[in-house]
C-alpha positions in Angstrom: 55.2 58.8 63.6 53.4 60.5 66.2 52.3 63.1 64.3 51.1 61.2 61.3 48.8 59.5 63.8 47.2 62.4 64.8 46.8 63.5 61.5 44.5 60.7 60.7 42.6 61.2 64.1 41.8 64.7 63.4 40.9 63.7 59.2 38.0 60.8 61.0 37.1 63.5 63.7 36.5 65.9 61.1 34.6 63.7 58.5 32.5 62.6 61.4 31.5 66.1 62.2 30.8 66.7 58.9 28.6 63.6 58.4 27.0 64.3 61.7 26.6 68.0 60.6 25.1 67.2 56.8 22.3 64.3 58.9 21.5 67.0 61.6 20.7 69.7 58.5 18.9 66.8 56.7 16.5 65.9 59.9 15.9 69.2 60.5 14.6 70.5 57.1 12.4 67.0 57.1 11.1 67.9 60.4 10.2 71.1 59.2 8.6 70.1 56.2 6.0 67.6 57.5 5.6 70.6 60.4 3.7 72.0 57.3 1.2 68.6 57.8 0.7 68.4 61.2 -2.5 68.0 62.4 -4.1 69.1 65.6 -7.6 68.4 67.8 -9.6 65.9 65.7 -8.0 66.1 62.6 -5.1 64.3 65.1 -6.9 61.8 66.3 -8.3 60.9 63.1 -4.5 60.9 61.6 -3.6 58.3 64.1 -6.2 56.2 63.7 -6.1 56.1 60.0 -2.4 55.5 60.8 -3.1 52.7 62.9 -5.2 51.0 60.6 -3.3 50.8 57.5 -0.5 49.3 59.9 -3.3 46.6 61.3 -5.2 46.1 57.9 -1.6 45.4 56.3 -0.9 43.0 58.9 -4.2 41.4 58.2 -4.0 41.2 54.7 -0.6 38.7 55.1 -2.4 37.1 57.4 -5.9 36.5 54.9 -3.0 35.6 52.4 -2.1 33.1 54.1 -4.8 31.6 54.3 -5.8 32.1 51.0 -3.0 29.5 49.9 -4.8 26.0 50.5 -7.9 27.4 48.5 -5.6 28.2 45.0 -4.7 24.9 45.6 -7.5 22.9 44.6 -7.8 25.5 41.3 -4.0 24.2 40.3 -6.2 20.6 38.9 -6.7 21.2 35.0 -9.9 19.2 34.7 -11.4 21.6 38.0 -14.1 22.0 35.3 -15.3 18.3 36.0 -13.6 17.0 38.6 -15.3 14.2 40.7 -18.8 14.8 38.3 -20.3 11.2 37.7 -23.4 10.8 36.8 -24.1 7.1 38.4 -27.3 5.4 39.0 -27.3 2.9 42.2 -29.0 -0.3 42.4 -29.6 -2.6 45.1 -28.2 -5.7 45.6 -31.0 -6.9 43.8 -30.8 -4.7 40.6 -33.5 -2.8 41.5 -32.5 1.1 41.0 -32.3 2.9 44.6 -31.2 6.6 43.5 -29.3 8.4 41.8 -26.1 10.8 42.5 -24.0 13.0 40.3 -24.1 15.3 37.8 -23.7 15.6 33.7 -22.3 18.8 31.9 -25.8 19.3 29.8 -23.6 21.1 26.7 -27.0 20.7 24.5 -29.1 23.5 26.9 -27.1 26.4 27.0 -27.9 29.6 29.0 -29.5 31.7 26.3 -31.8 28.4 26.0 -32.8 28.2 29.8 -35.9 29.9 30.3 -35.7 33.6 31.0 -38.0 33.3 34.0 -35.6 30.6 35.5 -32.8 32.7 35.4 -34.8 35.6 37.2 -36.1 33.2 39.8 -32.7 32.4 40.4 -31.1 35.7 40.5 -34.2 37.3 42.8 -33.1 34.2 45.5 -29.9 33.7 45.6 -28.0 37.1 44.5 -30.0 39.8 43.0 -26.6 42.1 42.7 -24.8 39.3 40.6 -23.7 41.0 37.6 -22.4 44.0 39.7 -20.6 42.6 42.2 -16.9 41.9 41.8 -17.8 37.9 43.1 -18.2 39.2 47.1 -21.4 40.9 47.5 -20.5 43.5 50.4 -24.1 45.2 50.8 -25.6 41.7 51.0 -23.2 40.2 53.5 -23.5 42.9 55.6 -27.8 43.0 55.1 -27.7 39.3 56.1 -25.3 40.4 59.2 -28.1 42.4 60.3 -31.1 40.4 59.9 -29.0 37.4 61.8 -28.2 40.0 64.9 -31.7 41.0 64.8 -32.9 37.6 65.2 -30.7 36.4 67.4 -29.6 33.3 64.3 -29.3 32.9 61.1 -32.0 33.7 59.0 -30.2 35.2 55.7 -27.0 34.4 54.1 -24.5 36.5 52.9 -22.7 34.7 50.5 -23.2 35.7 46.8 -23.7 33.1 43.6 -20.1 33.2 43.2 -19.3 32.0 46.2 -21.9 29.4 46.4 -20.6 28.1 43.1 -17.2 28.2 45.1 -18.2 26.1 47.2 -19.9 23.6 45.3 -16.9 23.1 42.8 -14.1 23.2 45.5 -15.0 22.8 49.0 -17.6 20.6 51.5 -20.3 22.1 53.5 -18.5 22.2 56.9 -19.7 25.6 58.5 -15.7 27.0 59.8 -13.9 30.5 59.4 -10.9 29.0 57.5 -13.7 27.1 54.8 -15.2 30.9 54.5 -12.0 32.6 53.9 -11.4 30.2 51.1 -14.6 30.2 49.3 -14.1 34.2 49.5 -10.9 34.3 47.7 -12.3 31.1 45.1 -14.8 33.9 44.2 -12.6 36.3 43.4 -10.6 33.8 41.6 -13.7 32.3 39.4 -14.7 35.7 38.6 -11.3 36.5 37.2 -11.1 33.7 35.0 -14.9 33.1 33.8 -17.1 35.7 32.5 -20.5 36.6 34.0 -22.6 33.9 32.0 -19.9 30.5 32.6 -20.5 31.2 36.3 -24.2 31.6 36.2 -23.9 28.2 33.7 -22.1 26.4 35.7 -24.2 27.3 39.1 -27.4 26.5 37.0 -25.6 22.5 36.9 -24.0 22.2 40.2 -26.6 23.4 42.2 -27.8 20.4 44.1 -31.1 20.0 43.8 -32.7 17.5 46.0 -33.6 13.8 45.4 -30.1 12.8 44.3 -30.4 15.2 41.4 -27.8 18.3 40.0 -28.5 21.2 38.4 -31.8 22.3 37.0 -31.9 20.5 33.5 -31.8 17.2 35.5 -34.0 19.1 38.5 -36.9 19.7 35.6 -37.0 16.1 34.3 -37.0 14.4 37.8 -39.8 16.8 39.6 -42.0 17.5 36.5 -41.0 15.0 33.5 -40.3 17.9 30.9 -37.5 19.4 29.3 -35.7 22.6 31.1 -37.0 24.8 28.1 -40.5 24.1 28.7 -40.4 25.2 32.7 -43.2 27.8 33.0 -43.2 30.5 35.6 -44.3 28.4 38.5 -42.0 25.5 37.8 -39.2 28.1 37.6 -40.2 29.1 41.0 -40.3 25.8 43.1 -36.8 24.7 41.6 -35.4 27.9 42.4 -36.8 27.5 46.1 -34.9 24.1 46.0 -31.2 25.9 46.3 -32.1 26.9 49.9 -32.7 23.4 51.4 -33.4 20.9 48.4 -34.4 18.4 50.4 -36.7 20.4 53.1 -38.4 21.9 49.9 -37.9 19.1 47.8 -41.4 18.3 46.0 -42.0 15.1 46.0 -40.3 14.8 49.8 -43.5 17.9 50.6 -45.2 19.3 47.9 -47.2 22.3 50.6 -43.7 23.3 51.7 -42.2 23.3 48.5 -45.3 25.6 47.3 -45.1 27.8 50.3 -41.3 28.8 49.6 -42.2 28.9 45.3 -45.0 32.1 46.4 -41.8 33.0 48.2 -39.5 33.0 45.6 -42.3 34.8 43.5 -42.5 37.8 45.9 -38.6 38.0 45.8 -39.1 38.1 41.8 -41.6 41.3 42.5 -39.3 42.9 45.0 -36.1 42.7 42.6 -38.2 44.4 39.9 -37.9 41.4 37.6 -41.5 40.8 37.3 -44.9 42.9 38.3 -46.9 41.5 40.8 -49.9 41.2 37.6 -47.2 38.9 36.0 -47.1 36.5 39.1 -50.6 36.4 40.0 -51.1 33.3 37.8 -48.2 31.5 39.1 -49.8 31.8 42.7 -53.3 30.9 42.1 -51.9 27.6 39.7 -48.9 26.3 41.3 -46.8 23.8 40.2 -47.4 19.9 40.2 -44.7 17.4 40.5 -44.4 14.1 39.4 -45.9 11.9 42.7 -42.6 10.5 44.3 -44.0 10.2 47.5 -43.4 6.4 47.6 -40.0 6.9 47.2 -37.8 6.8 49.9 -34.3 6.9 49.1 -31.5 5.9 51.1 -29.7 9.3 51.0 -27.2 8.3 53.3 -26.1 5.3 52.0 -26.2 7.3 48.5 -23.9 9.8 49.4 -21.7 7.6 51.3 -21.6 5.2 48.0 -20.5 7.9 45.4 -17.6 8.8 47.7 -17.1 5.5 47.3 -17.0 5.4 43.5 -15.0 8.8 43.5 -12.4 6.7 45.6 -12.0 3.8 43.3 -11.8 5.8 40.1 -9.0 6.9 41.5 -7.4 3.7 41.3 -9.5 2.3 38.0 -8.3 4.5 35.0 -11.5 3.2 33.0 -13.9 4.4 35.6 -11.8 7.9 35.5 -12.8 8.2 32.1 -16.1 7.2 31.8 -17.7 8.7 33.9 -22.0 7.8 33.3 -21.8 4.5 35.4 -24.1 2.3 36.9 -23.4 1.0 40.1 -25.1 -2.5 42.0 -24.6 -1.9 45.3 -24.4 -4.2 49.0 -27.7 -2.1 50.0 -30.8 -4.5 51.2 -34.3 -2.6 50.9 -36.1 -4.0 52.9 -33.3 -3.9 55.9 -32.8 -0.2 54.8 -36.5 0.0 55.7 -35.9 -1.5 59.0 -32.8 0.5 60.1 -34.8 4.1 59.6 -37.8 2.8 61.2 -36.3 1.1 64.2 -34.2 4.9 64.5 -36.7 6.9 64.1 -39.7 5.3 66.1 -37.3 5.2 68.8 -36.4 8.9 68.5 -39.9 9.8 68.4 -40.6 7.6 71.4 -37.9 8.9 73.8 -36.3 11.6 72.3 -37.6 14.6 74.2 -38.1 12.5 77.4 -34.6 11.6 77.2 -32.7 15.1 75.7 -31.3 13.1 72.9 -31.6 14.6 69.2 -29.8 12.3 66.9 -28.8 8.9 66.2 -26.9 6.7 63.5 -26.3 2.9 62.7 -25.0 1.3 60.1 -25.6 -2.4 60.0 -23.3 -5.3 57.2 -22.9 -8.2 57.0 -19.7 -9.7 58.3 -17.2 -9.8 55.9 -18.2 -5.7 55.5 -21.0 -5.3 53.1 -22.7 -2.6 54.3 -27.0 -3.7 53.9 -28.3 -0.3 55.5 -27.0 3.1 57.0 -28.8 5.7 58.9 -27.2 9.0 59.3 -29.1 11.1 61.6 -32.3 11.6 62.5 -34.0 14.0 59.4 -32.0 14.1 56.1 -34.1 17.0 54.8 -32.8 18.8 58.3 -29.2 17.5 58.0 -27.2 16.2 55.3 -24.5 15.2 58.0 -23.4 11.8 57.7 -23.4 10.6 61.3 -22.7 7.3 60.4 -19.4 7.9 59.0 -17.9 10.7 59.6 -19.3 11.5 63.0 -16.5 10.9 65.4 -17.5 10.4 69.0 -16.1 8.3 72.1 -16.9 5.2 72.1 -16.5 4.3 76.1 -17.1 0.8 77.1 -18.0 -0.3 73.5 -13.9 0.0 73.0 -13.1 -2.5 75.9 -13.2 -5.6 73.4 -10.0 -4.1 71.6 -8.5 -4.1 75.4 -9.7 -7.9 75.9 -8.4 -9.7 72.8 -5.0 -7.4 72.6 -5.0 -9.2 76.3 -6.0 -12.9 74.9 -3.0 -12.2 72.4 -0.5 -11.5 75.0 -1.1 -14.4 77.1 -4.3 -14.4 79.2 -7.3 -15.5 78.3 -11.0 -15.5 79.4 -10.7 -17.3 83.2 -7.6 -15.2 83.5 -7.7 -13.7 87.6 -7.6 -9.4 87.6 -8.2 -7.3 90.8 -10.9 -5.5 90.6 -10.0 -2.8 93.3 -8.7 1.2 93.1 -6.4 2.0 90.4 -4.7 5.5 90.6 -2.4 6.6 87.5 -0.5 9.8 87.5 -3.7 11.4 89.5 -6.3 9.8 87.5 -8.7 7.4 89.6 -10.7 5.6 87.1 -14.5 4.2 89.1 -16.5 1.6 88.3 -20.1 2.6 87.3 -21.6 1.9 90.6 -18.7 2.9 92.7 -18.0 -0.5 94.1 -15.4 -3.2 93.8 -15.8 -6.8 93.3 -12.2 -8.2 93.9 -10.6 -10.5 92.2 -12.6 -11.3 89.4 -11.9 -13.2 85.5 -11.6 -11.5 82.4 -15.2 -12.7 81.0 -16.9 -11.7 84.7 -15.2 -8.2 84.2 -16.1 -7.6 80.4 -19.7 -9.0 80.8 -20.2 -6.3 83.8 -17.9 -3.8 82.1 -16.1 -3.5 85.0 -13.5 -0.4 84.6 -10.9 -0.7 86.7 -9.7 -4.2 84.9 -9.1 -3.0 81.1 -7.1 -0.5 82.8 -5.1 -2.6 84.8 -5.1 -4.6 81.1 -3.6 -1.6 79.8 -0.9 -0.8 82.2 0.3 -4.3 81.7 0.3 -4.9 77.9 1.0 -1.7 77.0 -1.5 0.7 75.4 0.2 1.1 71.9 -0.5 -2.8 71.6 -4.3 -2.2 72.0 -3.9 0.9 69.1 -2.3 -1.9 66.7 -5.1 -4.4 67.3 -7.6 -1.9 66.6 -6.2 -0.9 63.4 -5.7 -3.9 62.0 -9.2 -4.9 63.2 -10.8 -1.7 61.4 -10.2 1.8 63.5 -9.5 4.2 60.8 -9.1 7.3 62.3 -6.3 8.0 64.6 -6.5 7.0 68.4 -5.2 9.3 71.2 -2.9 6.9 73.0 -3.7 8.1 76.5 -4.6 7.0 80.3 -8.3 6.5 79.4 -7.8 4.9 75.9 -9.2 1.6 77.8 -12.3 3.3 78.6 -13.0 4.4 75.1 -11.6 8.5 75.9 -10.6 8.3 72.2 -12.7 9.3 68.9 -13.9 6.7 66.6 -16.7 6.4 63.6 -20.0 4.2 63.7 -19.0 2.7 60.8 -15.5 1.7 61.7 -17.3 0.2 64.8 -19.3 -1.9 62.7 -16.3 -3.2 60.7 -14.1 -4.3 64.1 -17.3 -5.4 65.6 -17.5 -7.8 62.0 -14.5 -9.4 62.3 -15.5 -11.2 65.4 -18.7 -11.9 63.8 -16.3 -13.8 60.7 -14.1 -15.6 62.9 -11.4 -13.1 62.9 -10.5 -12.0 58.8 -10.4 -8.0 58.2 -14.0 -6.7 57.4 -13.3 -3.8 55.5 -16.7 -1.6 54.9 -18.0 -1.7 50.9 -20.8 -0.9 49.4 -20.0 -1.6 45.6 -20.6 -5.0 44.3 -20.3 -4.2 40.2 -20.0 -1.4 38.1 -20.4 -0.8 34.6 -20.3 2.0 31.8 -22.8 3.2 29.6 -22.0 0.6 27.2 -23.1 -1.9 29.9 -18.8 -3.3 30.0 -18.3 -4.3 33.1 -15.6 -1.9 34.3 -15.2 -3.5 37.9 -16.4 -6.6 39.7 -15.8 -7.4 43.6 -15.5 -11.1 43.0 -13.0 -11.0 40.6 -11.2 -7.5 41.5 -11.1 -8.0 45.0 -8.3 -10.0 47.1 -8.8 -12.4 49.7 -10.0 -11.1 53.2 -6.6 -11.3 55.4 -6.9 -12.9 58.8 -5.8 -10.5 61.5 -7.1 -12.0 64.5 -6.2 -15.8 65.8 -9.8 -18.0 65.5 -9.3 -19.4 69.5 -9.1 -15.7 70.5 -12.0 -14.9 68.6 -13.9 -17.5 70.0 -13.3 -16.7 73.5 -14.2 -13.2 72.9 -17.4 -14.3 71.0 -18.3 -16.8 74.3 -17.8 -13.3 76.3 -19.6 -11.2 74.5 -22.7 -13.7 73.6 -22.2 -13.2 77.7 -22.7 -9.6 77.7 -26.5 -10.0 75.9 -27.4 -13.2 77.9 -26.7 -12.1 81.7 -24.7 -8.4 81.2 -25.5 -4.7 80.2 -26.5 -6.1 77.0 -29.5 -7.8 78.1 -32.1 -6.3 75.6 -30.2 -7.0 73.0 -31.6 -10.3 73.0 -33.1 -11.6 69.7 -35.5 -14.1 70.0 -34.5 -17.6 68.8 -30.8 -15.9 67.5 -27.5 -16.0 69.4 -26.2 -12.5 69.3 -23.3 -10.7 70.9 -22.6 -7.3 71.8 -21.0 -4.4 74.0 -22.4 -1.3 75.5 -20.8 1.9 75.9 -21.8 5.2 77.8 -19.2 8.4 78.1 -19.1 10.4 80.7 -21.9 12.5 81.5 -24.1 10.4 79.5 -22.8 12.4 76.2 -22.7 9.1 73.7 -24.7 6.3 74.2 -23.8 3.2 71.9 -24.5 -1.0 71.4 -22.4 -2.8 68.7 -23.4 -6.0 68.2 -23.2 -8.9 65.6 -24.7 -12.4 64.3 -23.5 -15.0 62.9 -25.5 -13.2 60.0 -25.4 -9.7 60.5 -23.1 -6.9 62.9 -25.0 -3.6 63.5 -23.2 -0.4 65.8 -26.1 2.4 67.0 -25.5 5.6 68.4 -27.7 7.8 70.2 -26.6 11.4 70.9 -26.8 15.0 70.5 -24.8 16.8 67.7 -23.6 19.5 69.8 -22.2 17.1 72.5 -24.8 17.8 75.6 -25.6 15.7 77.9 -28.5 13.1 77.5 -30.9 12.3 80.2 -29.3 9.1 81.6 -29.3 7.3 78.3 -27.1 4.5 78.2 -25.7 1.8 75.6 -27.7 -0.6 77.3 -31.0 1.1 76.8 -31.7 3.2 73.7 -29.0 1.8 71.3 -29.6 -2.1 72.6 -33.6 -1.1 71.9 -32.8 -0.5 68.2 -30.4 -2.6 67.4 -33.0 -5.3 68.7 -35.9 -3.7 66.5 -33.8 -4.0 63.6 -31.7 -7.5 64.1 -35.0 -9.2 65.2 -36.6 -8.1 61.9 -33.2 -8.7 59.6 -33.1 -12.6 61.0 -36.9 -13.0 60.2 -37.0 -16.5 57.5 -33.0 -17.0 56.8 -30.1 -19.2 57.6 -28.7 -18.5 60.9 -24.6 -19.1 60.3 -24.0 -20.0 64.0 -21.6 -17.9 65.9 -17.9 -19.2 65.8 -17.0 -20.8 68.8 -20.4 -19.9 70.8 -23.0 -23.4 70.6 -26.4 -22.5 71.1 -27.7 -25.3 73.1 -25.0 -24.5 75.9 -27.1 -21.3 76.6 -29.6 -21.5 79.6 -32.1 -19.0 77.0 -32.1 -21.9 74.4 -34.1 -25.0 74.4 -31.5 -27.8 74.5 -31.0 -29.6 71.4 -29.3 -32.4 70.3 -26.6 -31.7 68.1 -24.0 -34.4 66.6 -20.7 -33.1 66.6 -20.6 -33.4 62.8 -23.5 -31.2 62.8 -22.2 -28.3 65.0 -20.3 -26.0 62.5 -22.8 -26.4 60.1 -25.9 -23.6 59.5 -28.7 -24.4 61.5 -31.9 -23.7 60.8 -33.7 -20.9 63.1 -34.7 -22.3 66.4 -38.2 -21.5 67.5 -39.4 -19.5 70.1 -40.7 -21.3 73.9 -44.3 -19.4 73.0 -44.0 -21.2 69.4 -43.2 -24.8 71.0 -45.6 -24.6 73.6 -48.4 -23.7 70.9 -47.2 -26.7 68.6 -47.0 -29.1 72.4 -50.5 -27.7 73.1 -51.7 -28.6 69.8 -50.0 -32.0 70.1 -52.0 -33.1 73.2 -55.4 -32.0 71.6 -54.6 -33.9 68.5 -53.8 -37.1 70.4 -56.8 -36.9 72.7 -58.6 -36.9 69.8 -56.8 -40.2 67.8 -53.8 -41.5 67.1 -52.1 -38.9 65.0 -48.2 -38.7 64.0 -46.1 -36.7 66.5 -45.6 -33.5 65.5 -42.4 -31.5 65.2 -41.3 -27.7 64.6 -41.1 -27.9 60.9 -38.0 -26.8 60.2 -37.7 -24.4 57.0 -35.3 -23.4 54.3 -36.0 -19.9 52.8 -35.0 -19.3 49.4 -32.7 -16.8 50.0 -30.0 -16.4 52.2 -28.6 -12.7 52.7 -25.4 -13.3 53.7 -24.7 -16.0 50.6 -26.0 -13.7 48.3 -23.0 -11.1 48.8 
């Protein structure tokens, strides 16, 4: 037995020593084959590195993959062709037309029927290599990478037709690496599945073109009243100056600018050997003239917010899916429209360098959420960015009234008793604004001074994911950070959603849910949706005695707190401030009995202001504007809040059966002291009949009219 067992040893010891024999030979004659290939000195070194980069530039290519998933995505839709492409024209709430947004598929002006020069003009601006590129135009990417270096910004950009068509058909305008990657591969995608001619089509209709308008067939009619085919040279030119910045260059926005980048686009046409300068000569001595718009001021923001707003409900109409060539009456209010930009921008203009602050937003509805005006920045021609809803900034005392009535609703109430004293939690040491304390203190004190030690002390006690559900159902939208400072306002919130808490306050506690569509119909003129008769009930999400006690504090804040010039003349109003650290977001919300309105003043890239607060800036123009809005209409009193028992209001007798009912707009003291004044002269000079404020009814009220 023995011996059969070392047998079988000395069979595996000799198979291994044969194996290990046969691999040895193998490695050998390997080694000395690629002996034959290696390299020495530089030829090494430049081995390794090519070495070294295939390994990295395999490595990054999963990595680009991966990225390149999300953007197939949006190419996996059958209709990509059209998606989202309405052609609507907006009215007012008054049926006067206010703009127009979307674009129509013109099938009846094909390419070969577009005017030659167009086509040039285009090509010479936007991608002169397009029909040799492969959809990623390498040469100009890297020419634009170093004019930018050389000017220390951007000044050229690098992306090709393709890719600008890319954009335009699948992604938004946010400026990120991940949005870049994906509009690269999109490129290369389009120009796999659509020959040379579909893409420059289809770029020819999608290109935005200023004043609400798409593509150049619609771009020709609206600038210079004539069919695409009859463009001549110098038409050509000023539309094809429009794909840069359509509304900068925009025509009827500035006609000198518009001219001054059309003799650009002219030289570009020269310098791609498309034309001789003999053949553009004319074309700069007789430029083009547009059709005067000059009167026309749209409300672009408002526009672009409402066709998101039709894309959204065609989602969940089938009939607005299909037809697609609607006309839309909207919530907005001209005149108020009017008011909103002006009050913004003459306060920019006024304070805006002396006070480091850039930008500002509002958007202003009445209460049950029909929104009358919206102001998205500061210069829509410079910035298309929506501020007023989808700018998200911290809010910071504006977001203590969410504190306050989650608190009413867990059993305290206005004249409840807080400390006001030092409050440390896990490290943090929240400090009132002027670093004192005032002791014990009751809720409407502490919210009229916007005390922050009390919210906080609010918070610890109700529990912050309490004050997260009330703001929800109240109107928050976007997600709130539930952390230490979420009292303070620490977490992100939009104007707009602001405006929409702030509202249902102002309605006596149902959800005000923004809108700006009141009917829509088809080409046919069938009524495809109607807000009246489509629309539920608005759903109470706030008890009306809470609201009330909140409306008595914050009718407070304007009378004797941070709110203070805020005040409208002759109008109860009610409001907050709120002022984030280092003075980075500067806000005043504040509502009617007629109207709510939220401001923002700020700068885009989140640097500090010069000591602008909510109480200053913001409470100017929200005053500007609410002082004009209430001008000859129905005041709808504030629930819970009477206006006589204000010290700023003359007293008045009111019968009780009389209190809850519209009153008439109280004049001025400098009005009834005229009218007194007169009075005395009158009776000094006979026996005349006493006279009295005459008390008007205006024909139309704004907020009975949505």
């Amino acid at each position: 037995m023995g011996q059969f067992f070392l047998s079988i040893d000395a069979f595996v010891d000799t198979i291994l020593w044969h194996l290990g024999s046969t691999i040895r030979i193998i490695f050998e004659r390997y080694d000395s084959f690629l002996r034959r290939f290696r390299a020495r000195g530089f030829w090494r070194a430049l081995a390794e590195l090519g070495s070294e980069g295939f390994t990295w530039g395999t490595v990054g290519l999963v990595i680009v993959l991966a990225f390149a998933q999300p953007a197939f995505e949006a190419t996996r839709y059958t209709d990509w062709r059209t998606t989202d492409d309405f052609a609507v024209t907006f009215l007012d709430r008054f049926g006067k037309e206010i703009g127009k947004r979307g674009i129509v598929l013109n099938d009846t002006v094909p390419l070969t029927e577009i005017p030659e020069n167009m086509i040039k003009a285009t090509l010479a601006t936007e991608d002169r290599r397009f029909f040799t590129h492969f959809g990623i135009d390498i040469l100009g990417t890297f020419r634009a990478m170093v004019e930018n270096a050389r000017a220390g910004g951007v000044v050229q950009g690098g992306s090709s037709l393709t890719q600008q068509l890319a954009k335009n058909l699948f992604l938004s305008n946010e400026r990120t690496l991940g949005r870049k990657i994906k509009e690269a591969y999109l490129a290369l995608w389009l120009e796999a599945n659509l020959t040379k001619q579909e893409i420059l089509k289809l770029y020819l209709d999608r290109a935005y073109m200023g004043g609400g308008v798409f593509g150049v067939t619609a771009a020709a009619e609206f600038y210079f009243n004539k069919n695409v085919r009859e463009l001549t040279l110098a038409e050509s030119a000023m539309l094809a100056g429009l794909y840069k910045a359509p509304t900068k260059y925009a025509p009827h926005v500035n006609l000198p600018a518009a001219r001054a980048r059309a003799n650009e686009v002219l030289t570009n046409m020269v310098q791609a050997g498309f034309l001789s300068e003999g053949q553009v000569i004319g074309a700069r001595r007789n430029p083009a003239i547009a059709v005067d718009r000059s009167q026309d001021r749209l409300p672009e923001y408002f526009l672009d917010w409402a066709l998101d707003e039709v894309k959204n409900m065609a989602r969940r109409n089938p009939a607005l899916a299909r037809d697609r060539i609607v006309t839309v009456r909207t919530t907005l209010d001209p005149a108020l429209q009017r008011q909103a930009d002006m009050a913004i921008e003459t306060t920019l203009r006024e304070n805006g360098k002396a006070r480091d602050v850039d930008e500002a937003a509002m958007t202003a509805m009445v209460p049950d959420g029909a929104v009358v005006a919206m102001v998205g920045g500061n210069s829509y021609g410079d910035s298309q960015f929506n501020r007023a809803v989808n700018a998200l900034r911290q809010p910071g005392s504006a977001f203590k009234p969410f504190v306050y009535m989650t608190a009413f609703m867990n059993g305290y109430s206005k004249d409840s008793i807080v400390p006001d004293r030092p409050i440390t939690i896990g490290g943090w040491s929240p400090r009132n604004y002027g670093r004192s304390y005032r002791g014990p203190v009751s809720l409407k004190l502490a919210l009229t001074k916007s005390i922050n030690t009390v919210p906080v002390r609010l918070a610890q006690a109700i529990g912050r994911d309490k004050i997260v559900e009330i703001a929800y159902a109240m109107g928050i939208s976007h997600e709130l950070k539930i952390s230490k400072s979420l009292p303070l306002g620490a977490s992100d919130v939009s104007i707009i959603d602001m405006a929409a808490s702030y509202s249902t306050f102002a309605n006596g506690g149902l959800k005000a849910t923004p809108y700006a569509i009141l009917e829509v119909k088809n080409s046919a003129g069938t009524v495809l949706y109607d807000r009246v008769r489509d629309e539920p009930e608005p759903v109470r999400v706030l008890p009306a005695d809470k609201v009330n006690e909140m409306n008595e504090i914050l009718v407070n804040v304007v009378e004797a707190g941070t709110g203070r010039r805020a005040q409208v003349d002759g109008v109860v109003a009610a409001g907050k401030t709120g002022t984030t650290s280092a003075y980075r977001d500067a806000w005043f919300v504040g509502y009617t009995g007629n109207f709510t309105a939220a401001v923002w003043f700020g700068n885009d890239d989140f640097t500090s202001t010069r000591r602008v607060t909510g109480g200053s800036l913001p409470a100017v123009a929200w005053q500007t504007f609410m002082e004009y809005a209430h001008r000859d209409i129905d005041l709808v009193p504030m629930p819970g809040v009477d206006a006589a028992d204000l010290p700023r209001f003359p007293k008045m007798a009111i019968k009780d059966s009389e209190r809850n009912r519209p009153q008439p707009r109280i004049l001025n003291r400098q009005t009834q002291q005229v009218l007194k004044d007169i009075g005395k002269a009158l009776t000094a000079i006979g026996p005349v009949a006493a006279i009295q404020p005459e008390k008007t009814s205006p024909p139309t009220d704004v907020a009975a009219a949505q």
